[in-house]
MIMAR-537674 format. One line per 3 residues: number of its first residue (from 1); for each residue y, x, z of N, C-alpha, C, O, CB. Coordinates in nm, 3 decimals, decimal comma, always signed. Glycine has a CB too. Layout:
BEGIN
NUM> Y X Z Y X Z Y X Z Y X Z Y X Z | ...
END
This chain:
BEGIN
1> -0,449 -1,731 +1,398 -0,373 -1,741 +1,275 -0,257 -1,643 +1,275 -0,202 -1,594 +1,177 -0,322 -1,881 +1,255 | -0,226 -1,620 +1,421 -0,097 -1,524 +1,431 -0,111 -1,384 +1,344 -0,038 -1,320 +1,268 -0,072 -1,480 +1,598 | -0,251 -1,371 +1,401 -0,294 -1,191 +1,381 -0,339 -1,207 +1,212 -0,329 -1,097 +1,157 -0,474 -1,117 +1,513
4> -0,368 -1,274 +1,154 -0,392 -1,298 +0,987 -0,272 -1,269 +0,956 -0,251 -1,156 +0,913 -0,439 -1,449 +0,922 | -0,143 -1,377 +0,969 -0,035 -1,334 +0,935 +0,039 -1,194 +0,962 +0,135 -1,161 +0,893 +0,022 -1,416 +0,970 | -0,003 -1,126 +1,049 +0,050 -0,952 +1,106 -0,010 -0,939 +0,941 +0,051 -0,957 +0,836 -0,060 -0,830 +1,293
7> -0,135 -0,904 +0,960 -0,226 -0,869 +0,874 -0,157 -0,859 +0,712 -0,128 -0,752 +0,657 -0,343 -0,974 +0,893 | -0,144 -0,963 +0,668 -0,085 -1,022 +0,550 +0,035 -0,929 +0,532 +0,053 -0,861 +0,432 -0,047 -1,183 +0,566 | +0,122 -0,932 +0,648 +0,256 -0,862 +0,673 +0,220 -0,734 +0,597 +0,242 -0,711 +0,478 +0,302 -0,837 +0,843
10> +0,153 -0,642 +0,701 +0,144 -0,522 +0,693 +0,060 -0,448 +0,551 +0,058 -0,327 +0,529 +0,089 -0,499 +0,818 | -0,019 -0,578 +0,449 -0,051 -0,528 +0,356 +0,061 -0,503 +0,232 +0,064 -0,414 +0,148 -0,152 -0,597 +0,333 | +0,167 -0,633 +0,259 +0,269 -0,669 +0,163 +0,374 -0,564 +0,191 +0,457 -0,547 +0,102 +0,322 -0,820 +0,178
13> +0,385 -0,486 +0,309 +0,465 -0,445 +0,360 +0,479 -0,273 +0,256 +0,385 -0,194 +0,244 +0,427 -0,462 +0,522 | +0,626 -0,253 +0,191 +0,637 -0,130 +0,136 +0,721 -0,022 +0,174 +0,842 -0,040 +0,191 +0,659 -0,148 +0,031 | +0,656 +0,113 +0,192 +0,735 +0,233 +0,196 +0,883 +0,198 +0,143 +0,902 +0,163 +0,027 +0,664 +0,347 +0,106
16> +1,002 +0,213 +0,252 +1,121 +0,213 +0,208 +1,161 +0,307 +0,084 +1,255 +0,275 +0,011 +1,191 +0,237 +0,316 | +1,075 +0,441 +0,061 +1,132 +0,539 -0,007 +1,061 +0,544 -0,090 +1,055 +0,650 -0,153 +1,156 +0,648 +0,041 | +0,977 +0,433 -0,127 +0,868 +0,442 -0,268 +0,943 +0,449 -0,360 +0,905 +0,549 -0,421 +0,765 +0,324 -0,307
19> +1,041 +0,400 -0,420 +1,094 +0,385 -0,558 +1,193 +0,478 -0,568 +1,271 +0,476 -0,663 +1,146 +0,248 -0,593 | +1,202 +0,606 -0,431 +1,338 +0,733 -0,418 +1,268 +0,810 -0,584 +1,155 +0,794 -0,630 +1,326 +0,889 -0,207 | +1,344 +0,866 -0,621 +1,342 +0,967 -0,731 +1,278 +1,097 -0,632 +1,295 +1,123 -0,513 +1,517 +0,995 -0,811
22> +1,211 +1,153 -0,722 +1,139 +1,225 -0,743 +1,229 +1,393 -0,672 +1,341 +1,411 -0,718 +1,100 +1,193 -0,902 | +1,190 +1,474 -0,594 +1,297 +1,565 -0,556 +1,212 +1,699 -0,576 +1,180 +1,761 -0,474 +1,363 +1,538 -0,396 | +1,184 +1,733 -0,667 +1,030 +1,854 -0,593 +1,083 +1,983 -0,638 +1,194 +2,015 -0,596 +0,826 +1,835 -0,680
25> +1,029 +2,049 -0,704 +1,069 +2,214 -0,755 +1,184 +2,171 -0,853 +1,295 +2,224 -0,842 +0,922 +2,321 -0,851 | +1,162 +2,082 -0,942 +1,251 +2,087 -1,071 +1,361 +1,995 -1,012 +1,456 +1,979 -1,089 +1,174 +2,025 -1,227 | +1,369 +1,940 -0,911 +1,481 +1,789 -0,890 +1,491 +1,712 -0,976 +1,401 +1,693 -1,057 +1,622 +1,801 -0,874
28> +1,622 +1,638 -0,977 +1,565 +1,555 -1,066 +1,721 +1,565 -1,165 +1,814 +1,488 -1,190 +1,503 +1,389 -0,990 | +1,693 +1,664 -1,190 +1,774 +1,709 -1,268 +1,784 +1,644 -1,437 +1,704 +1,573 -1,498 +1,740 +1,846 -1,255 | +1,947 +1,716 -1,487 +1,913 +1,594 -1,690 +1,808 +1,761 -1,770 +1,765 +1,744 -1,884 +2,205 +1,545 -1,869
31> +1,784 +1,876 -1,712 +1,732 +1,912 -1,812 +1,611 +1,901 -1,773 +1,538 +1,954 -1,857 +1,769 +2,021 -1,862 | +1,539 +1,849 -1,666 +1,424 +1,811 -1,658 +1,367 +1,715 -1,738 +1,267 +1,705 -1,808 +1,412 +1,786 -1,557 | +1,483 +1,631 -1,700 +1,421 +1,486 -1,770 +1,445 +1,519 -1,929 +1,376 +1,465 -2,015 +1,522 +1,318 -1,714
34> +1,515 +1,582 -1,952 +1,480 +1,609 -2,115 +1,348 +1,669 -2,172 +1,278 +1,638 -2,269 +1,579 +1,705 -2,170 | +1,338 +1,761 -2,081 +1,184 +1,847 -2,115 +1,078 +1,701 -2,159 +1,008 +1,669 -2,255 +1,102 +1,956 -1,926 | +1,115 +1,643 -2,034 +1,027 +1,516 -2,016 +1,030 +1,453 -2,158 +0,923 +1,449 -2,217 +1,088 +1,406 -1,895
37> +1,148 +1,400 -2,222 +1,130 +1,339 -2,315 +1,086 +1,421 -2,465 +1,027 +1,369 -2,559 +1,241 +1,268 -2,311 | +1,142 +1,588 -2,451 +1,095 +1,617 -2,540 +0,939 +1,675 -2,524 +0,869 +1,688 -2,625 +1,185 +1,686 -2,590 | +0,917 +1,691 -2,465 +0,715 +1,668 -2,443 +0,668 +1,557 -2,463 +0,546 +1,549 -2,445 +0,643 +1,684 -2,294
40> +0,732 +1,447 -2,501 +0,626 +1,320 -2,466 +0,654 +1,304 -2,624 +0,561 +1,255 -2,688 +0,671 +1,164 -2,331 | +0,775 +1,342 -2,698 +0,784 +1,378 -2,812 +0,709 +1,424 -2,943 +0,693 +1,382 -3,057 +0,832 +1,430 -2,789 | +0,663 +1,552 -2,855 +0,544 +1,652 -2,919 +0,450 +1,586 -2,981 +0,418 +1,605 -3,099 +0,467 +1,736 -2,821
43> +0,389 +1,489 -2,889 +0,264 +1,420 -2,895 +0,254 +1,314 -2,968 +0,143 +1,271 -2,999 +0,224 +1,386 -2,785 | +0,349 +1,266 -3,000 +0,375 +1,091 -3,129 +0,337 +1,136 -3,240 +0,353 +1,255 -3,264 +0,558 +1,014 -3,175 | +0,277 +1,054 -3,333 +0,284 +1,060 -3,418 +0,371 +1,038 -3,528 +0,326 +1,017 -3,641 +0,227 +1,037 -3,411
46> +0,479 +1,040 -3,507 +0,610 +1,059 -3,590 +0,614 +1,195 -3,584 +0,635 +1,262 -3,685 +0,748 +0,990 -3,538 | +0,596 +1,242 -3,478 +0,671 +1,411 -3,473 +0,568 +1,489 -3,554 +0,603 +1,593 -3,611 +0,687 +1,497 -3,292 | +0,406 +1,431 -3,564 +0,356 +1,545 -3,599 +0,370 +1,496 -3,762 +0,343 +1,576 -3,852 +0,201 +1,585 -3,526
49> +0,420 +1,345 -3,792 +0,416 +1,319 -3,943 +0,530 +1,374 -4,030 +0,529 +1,390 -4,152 +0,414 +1,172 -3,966 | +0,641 +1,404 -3,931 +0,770 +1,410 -3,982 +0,766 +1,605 -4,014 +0,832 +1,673 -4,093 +0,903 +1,335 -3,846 | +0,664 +1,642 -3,922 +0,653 +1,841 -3,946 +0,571 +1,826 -4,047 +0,593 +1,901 -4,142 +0,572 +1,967 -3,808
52> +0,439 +1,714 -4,063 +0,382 +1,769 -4,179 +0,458 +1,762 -4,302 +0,438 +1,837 -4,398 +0,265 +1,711 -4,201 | +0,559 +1,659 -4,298 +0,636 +1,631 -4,455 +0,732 +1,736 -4,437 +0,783 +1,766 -4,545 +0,720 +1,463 -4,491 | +0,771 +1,796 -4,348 +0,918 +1,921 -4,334 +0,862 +2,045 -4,350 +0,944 +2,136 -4,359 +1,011 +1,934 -4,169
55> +0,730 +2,080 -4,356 +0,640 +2,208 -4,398 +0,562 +2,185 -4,517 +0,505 +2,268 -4,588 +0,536 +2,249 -4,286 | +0,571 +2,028 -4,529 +0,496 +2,026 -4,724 +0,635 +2,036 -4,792 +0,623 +2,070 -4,910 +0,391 +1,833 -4,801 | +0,730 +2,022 -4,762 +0,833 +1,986 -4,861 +0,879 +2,208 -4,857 +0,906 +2,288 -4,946 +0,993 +1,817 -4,776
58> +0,863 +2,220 -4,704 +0,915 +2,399 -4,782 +0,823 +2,455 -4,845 +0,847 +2,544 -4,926 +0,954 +2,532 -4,679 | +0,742 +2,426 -4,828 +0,594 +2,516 -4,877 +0,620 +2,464 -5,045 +0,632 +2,545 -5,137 +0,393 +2,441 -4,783 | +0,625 +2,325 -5,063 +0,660 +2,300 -5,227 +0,808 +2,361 -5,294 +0,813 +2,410 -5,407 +0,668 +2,124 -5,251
61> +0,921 +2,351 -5,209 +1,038 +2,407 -5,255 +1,001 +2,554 -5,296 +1,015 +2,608 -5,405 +1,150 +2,397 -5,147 | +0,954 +2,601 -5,189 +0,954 +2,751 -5,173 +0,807 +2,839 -5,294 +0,795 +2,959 -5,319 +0,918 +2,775 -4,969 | +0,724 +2,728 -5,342 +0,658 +2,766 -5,445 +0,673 +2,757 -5,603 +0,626 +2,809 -5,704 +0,571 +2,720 -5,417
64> +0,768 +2,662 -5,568 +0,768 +2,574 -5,737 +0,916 +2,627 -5,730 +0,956 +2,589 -5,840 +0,737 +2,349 -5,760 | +1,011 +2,684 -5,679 +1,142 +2,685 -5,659 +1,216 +2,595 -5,750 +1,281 +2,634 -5,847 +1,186 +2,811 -5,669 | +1,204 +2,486 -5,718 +1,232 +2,320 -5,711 +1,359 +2,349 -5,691 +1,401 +2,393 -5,584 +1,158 +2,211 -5,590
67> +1,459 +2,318 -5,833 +1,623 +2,267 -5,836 +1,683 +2,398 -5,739 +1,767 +2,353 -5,662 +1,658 +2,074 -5,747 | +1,664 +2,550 -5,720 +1,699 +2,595 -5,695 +1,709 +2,790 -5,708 +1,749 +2,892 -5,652 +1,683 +2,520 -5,637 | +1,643 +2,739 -5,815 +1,609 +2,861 -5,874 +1,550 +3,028 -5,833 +1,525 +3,135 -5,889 +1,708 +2,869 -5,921
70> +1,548 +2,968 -5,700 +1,512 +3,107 -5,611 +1,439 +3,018 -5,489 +1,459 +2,902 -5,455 +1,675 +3,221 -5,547 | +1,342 +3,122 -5,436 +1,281 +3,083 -5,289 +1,348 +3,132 -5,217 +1,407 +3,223 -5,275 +1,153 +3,117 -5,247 | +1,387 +3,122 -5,082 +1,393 +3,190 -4,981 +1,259 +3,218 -4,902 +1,261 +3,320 -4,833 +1,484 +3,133 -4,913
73> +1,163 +3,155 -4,901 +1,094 +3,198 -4,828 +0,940 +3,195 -4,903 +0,875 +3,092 -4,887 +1,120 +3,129 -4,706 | +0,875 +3,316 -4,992 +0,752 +3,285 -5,090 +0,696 +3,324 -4,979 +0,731 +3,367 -4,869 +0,715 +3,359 -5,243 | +0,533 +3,279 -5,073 +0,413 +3,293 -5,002 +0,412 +3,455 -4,931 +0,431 +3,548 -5,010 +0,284 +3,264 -5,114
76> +0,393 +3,484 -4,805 +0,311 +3,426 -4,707 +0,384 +3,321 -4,612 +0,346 +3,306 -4,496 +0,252 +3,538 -4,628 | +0,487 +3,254 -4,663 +0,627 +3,183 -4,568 +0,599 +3,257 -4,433 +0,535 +3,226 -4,332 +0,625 +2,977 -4,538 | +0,681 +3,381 -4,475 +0,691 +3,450 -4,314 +0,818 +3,354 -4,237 +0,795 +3,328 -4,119 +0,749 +3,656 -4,320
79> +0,894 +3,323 -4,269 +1,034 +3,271 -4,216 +0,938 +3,121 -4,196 +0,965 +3,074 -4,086 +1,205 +3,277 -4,348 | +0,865 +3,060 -4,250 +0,817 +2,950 -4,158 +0,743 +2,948 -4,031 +0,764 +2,889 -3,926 +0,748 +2,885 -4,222 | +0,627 +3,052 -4,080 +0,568 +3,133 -3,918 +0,663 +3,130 -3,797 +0,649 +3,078 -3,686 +0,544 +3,312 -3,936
82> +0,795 +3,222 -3,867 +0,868 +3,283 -3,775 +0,952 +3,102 -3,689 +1,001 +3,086 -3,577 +0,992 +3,422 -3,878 | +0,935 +3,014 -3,793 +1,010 +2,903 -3,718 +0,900 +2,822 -3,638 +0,938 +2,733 -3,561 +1,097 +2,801 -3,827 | +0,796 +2,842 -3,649 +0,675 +2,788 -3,599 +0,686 +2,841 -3,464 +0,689 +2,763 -3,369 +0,542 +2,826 -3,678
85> +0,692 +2,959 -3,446 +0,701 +3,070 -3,358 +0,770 +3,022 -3,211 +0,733 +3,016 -3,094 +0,789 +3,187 -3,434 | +0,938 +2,981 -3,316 +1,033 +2,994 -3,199 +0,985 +2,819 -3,155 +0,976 +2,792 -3,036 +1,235 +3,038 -3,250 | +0,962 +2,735 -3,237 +0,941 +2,596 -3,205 +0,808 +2,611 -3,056 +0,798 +2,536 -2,959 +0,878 +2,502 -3,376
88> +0,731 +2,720 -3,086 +0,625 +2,709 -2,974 +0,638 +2,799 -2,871 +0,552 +2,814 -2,785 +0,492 +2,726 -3,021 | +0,754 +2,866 -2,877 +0,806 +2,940 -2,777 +0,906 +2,823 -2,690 +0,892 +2,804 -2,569 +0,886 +3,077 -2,846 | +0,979 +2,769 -2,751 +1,039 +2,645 -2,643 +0,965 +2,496 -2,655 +1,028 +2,418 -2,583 +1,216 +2,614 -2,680
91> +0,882 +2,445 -2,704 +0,762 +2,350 -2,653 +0,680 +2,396 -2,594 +0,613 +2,294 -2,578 +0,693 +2,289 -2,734 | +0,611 +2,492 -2,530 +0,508 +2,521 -2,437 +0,571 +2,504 -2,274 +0,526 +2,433 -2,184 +0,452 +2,678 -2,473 | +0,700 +2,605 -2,271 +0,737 +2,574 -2,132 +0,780 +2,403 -2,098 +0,759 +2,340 -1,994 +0,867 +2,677 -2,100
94> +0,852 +2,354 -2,234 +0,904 +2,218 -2,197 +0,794 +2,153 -2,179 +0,811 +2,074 -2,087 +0,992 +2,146 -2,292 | +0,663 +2,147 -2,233 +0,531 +2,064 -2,184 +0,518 +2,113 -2,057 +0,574 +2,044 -1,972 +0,389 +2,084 -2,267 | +0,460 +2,213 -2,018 +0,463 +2,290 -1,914 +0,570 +2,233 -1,778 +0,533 +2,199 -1,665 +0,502 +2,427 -1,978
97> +0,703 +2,236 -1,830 +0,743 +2,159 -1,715 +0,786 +2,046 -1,657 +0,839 +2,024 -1,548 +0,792 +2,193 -1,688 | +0,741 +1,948 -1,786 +0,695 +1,822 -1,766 +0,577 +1,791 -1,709 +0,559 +1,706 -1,622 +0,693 +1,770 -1,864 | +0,502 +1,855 -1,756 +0,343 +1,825 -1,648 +0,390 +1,861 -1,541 +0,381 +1,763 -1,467 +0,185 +1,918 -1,670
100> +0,443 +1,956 -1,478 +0,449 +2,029 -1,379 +0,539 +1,906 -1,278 +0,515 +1,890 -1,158 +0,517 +2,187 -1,420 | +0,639 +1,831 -1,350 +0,741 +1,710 -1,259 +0,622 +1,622 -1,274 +0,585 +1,589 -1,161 +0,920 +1,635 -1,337 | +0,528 +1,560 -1,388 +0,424 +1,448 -1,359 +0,325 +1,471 -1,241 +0,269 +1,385 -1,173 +0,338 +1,428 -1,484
103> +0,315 +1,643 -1,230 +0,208 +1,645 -1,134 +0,291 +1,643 -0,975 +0,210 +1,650 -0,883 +0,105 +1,795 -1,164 | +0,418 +1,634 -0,936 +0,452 +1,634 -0,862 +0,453 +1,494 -0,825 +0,404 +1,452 -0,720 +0,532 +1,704 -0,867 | +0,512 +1,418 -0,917 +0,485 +1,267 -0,914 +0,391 +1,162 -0,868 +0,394 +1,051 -0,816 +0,482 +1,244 -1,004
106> +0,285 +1,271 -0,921 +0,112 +1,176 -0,926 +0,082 +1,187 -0,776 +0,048 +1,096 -0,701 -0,053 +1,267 -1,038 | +0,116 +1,412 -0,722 +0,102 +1,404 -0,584 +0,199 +1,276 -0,500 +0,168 +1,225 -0,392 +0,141 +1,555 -0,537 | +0,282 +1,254 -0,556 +0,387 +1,227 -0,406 +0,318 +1,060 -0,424 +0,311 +0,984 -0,328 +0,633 +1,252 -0,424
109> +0,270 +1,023 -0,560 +0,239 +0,893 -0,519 +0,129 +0,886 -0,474 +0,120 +0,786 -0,402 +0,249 +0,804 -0,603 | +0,014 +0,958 -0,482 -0,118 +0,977 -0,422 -0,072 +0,981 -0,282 -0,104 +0,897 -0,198 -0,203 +1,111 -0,473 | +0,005 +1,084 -0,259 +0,087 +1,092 -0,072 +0,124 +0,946 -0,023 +0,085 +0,912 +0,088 +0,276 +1,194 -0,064
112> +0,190 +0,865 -0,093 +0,220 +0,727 -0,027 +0,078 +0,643 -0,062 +0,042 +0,600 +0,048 +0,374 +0,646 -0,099 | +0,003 +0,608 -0,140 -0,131 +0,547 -0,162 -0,178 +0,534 -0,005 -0,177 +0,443 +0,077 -0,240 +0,647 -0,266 | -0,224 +0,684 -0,007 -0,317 +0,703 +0,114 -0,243 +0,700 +0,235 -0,320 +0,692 +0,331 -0,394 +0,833 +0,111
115> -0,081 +0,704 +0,281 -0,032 +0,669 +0,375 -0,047 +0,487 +0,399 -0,066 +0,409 +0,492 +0,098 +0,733 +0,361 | -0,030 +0,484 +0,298 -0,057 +0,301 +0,299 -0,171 +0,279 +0,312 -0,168 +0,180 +0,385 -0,024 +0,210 +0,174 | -0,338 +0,315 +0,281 -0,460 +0,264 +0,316 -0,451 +0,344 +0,441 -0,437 +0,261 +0,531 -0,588 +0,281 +0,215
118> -0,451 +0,406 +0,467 -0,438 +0,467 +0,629 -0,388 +0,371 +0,760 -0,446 +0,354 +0,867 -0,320 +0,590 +0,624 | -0,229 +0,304 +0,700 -0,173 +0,234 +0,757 -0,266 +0,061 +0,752 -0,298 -0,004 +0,851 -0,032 +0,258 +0,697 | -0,284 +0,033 +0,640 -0,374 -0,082 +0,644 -0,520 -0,082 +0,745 -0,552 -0,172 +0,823 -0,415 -0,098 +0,493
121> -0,593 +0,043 +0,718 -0,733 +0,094 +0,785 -0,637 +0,084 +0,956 -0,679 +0,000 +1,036 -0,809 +0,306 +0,710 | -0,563 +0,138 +0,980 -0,524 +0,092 +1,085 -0,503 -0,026 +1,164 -0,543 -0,048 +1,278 -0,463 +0,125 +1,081 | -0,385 -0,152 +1,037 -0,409 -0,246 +1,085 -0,506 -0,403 +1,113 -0,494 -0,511 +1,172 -0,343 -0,238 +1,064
124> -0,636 -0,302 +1,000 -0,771 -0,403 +1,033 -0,824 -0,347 +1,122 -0,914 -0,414 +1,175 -0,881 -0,432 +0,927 | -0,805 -0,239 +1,168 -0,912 -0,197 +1,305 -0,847 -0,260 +1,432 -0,916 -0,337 +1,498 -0,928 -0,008 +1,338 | -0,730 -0,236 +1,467 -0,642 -0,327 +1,570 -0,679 -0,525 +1,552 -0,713 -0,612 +1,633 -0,443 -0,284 +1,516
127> -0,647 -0,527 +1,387 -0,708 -0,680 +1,420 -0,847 -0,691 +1,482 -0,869 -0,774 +1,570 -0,722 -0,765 +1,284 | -0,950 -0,600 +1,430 -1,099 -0,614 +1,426 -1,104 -0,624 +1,565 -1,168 -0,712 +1,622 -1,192 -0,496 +1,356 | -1,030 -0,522 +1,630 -1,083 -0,489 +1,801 -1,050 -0,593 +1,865 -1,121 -0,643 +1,952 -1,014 -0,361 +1,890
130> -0,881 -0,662 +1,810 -0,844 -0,791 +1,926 -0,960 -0,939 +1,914 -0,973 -1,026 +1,999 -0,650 -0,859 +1,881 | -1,047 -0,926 +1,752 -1,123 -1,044 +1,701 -1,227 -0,951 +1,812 -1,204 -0,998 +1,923 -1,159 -1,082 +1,499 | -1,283 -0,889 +1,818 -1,377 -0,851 +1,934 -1,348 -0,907 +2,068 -1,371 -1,017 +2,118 -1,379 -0,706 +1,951
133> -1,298 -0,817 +2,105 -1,201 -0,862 +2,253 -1,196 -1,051 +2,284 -1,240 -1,115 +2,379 -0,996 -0,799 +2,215 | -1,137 -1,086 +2,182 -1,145 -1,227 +2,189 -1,295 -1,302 +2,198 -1,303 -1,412 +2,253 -1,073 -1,273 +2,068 | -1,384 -1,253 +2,156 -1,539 -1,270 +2,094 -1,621 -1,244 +2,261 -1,720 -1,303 +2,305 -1,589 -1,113 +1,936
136> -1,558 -1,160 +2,312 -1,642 -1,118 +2,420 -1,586 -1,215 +2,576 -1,649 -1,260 +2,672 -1,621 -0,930 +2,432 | -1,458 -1,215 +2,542 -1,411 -1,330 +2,618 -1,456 -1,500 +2,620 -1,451 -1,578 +2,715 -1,287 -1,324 +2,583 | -1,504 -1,526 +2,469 -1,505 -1,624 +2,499 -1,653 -1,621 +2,526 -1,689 -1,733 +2,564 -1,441 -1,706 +2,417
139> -1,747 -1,541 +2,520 -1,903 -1,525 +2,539 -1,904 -1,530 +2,718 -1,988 -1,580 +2,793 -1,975 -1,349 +2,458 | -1,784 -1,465 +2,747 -1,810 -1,457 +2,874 -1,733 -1,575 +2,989 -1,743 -1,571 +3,111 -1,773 -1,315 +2,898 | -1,656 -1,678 +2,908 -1,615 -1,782 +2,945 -1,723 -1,892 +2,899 -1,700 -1,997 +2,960 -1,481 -1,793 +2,898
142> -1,815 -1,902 +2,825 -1,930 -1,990 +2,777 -2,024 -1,923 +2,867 -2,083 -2,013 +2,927 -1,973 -1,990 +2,607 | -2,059 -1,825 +2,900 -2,164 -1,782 +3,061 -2,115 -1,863 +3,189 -2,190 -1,926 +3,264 -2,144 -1,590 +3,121 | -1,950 -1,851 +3,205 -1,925 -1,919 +3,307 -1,942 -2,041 +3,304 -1,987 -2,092 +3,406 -1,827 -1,902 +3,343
145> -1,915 -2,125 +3,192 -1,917 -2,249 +3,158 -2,095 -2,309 +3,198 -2,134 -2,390 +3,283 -1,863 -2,252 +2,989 | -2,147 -2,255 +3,128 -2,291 -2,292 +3,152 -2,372 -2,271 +3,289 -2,482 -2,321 +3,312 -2,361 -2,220 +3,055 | -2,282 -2,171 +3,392 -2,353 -2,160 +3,501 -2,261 -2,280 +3,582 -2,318 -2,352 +3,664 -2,363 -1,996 +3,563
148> -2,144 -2,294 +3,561 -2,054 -2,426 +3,633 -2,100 -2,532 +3,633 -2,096 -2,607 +3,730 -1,933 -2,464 +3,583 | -2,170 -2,568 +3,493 -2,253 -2,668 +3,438 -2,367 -2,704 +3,492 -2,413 -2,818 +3,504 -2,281 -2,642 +3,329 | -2,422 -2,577 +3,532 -2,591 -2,592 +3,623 -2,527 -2,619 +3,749 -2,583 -2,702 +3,820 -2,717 -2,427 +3,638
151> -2,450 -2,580 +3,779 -2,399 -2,542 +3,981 -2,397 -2,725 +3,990 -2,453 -2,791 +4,078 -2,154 -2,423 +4,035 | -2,294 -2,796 +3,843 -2,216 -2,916 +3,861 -2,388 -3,022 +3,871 -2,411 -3,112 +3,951 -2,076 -2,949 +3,698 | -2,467 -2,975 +3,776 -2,595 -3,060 +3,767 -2,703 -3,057 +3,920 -2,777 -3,134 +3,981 -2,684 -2,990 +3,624
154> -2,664 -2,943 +3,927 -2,760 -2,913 +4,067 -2,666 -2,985 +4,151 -2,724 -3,093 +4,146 -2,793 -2,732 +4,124 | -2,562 -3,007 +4,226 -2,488 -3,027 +4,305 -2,535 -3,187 +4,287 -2,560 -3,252 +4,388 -2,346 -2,966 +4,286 | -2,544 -3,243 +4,161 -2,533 -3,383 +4,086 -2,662 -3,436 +4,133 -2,675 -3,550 +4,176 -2,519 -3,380 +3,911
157> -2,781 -3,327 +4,121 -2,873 -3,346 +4,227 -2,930 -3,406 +4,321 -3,027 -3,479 +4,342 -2,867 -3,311 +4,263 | -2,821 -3,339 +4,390 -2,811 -3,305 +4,577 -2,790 -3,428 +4,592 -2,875 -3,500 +4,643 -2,680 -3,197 +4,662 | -2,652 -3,481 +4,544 -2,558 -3,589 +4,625 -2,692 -3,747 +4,585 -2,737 -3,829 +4,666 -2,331 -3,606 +4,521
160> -2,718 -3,736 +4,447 -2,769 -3,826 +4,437 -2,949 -3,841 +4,477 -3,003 -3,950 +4,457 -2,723 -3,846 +4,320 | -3,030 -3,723 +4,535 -3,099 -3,730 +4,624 -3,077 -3,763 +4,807 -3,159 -3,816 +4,883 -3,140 -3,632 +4,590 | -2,965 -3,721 +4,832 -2,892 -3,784 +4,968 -2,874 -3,963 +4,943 -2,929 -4,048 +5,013 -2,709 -3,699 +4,989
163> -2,776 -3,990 +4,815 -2,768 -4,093 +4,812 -2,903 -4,198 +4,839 -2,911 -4,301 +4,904 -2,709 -4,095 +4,711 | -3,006 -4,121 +4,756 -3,115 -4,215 +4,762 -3,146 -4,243 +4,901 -3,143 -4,355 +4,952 -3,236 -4,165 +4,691 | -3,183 -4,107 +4,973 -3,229 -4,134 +5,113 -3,145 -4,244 +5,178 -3,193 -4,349 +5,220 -3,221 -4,003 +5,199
166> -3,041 -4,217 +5,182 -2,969 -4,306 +5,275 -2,976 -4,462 +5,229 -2,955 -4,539 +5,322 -2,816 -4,256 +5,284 | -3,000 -4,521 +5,106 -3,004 -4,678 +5,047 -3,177 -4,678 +5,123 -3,209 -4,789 +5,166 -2,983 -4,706 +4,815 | -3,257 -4,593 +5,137 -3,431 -4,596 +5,176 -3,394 -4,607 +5,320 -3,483 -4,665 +5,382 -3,550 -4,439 +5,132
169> -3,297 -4,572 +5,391 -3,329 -4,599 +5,500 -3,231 -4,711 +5,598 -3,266 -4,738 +5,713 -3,344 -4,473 +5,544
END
């Protein structure tokens, strides 16, 4: 029961530095973690609902010149391109180096995973060998037992074939 409980121990048992922050190329720096939030940004659907209504609304200002009597920017909206432009000139690296901190992440936790089944695969093979060890001991204390047993029956024998002779004579 002792060695179950090791056992138990060592599965429950956690890396002191599992829950350390993250330290890799980027650290863990605030403009990292911003990238972070503005990449995860990109991808909602607010952000892409809120560009489609902020590019229907210039595209309508800028055609109908709506309450303002002039466009700034007519068809071909070069000045929207051009803001499209700079918007995907600083969202590519900020995705970019958000994946780049997730993939450091995923490694370092994949790195503790497999230090921990490693460490477990370790401590069922140590149990497995002492449940062996124990297994072969007691096979070989039940050999002794059973030949003590014959020695004690044979001996049991003896005395009580002597005994007989001697009441016969």
């Amino acid at each position: 029961m002792v060695s179950t409980d090791r056992a138990a121990e060592a599965v429950n048992q956690v890396a002191p530095h599992q829950h350390a922050e993250l330290h890799g190329a980027f650290g863990n720096d605030a403009f990292g973690r911003i990238a972070e939030k503005a990449a995860r940004f990109f991808g909602t659907p607010q952000y892409i609902l809120g560009q489609t209504v902020a590019v229907l609304a210039w595209v309508v200002v800028n055609s109908t010149q709506l309450h303002l009597g002039f466009a700034w920017d007519v068809y071909p909206f070069i000045a929207l391109n051009l803001l499209f432009s700079l918007q995907a000139a600083y969202a590519a690296p900020l995705i970019l180096l958000a994946q780049t901190r997730q993939a450091d992440r995923d490694k370092l936790h994949a790195d503790r995973v497999d230090k921990n089944h490693n460490r477990l695969e370790r401590a069922a093979k140590t149990e497995t060998d002492k449940l062996l060890e124990l297994l072969q001991s007691n096979t070989k204390l039940t050999k002794e037992d059973k030949e003590l047993t014959e020695q004690v029956a044979d001996l049991t024998k003896q005395i009580h074939a002597l005994l007989t002779k001697e009441h016969e004579n």
